[in-house]
Phi, psi and omega in degrees: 000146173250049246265115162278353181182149178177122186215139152316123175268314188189169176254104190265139179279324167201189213283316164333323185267023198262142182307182221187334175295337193068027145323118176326135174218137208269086171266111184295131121262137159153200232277154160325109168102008199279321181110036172283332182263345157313294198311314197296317190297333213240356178255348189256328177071057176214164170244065196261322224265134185276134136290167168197139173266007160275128195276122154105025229248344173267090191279318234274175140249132191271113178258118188244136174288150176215128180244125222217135165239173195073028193225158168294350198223080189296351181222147180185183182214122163288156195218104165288151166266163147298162177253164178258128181102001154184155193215097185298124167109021177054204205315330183264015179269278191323317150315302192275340159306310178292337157307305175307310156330289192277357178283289166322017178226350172287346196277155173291111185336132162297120170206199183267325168269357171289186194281131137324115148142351202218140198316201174179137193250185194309148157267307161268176167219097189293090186268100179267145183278139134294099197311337173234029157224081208265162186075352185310162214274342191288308181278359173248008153282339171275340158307303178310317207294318168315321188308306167309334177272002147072046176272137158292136168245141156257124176270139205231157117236124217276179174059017182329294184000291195253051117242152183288192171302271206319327179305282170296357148271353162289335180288319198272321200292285179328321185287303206296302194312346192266323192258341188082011198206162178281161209213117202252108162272130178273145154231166183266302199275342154265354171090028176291144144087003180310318201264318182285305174300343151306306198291333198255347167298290220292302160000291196245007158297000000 
């Protein structure tokens, strides 16, 4: 597979600014700072996703159009989230994110058969992790809360990297056991595990 194009289609503020074509849609979630927009940059071989090393510094949901040859799905949109588990401006930042959040998942999944015309929400959901905290309590509440939205989910742990081996295979035994699900390591920065989460994208597409 290939990505042949990935431009920010928009920041959307509310479920109304969410695309409406019925493109496939990739949505990352998970905690501020986790390295979902490192991740988006590094499946794209781009800098489209604006990083920060300030945690919660991401209000909007960011939708980047993507056009791909060799996939099951040649046009799809990756979907950034706000991250979750810290919010710049407290407790009412942090409301409305999760409001913004649960607005999008409430939406009728994107596909070729949802209705024209009307916003539309993920079709999968990608949760990324952090590879050297495994169970924490936010992510493995964003787990439960997915359980519920009747999304196919894939599970990541980014930052694979900066553990040794022995370290990352207990941090992956310890992750699945905390989420219930096989837990795929990833690095942004060296491209471990890239090519397996395309292939488990087009899978569930």
């Amino acid at each position: 597979m290939k990505v042949a194009d990935v431009e920010l289609l928009r920041s959307a503020a509310s479920a109304a600014d969410l695309p409406r074509d019925g493109w496939p849609q990739v949505a990352f979630v998970g905690r501020s700072n986790v390295g979902k927009s490192s991740l988006i940059n590094a499946l794209t071989r781009s800098r489209v996703a604006s990083t920060s090393a300030a945690p919660g510094k991401t209000r909007l949901i960011n939708v980047y159009r993507v056009e791909a040859t060799g996939f099951a799905r040649p046009r799809f949109y990756l979907v950034d989230l706000p991250g979750y588990g810290y919010a710049r401006g407290g407790a009412a930042a942090a409301a409305g994110f999760d409001q913004l959040v649960g607005e999008y998942f409430l939406l009728p999944a994107a596909s070729t058969e949802a209705p024209r015309g009307t916003p539309l929400g993920p079709t999968l959901a990608v949760l990324v992790v952090d590879a050297r905290h495994p169970g924490l309590d936010a992510d493995v509440a964003a787990r439960q809360w997915l359980d519920g939205q009747g999304r196919p989910l894939v599970a990541v742990a980014s930052k694979s990297d900066k553990l040794a081996r022995a370290e990352r295979q207990r941090a992956e035994r310890d992750w699945e056991k905390a989420l219930n699900v096989p837990v795929l390591p990833v690095s942004a920065a060296t491209g471990e595990g890239l090519d397996q989460l395309w292939t488990q994208i087009s899978r569930l597409l």
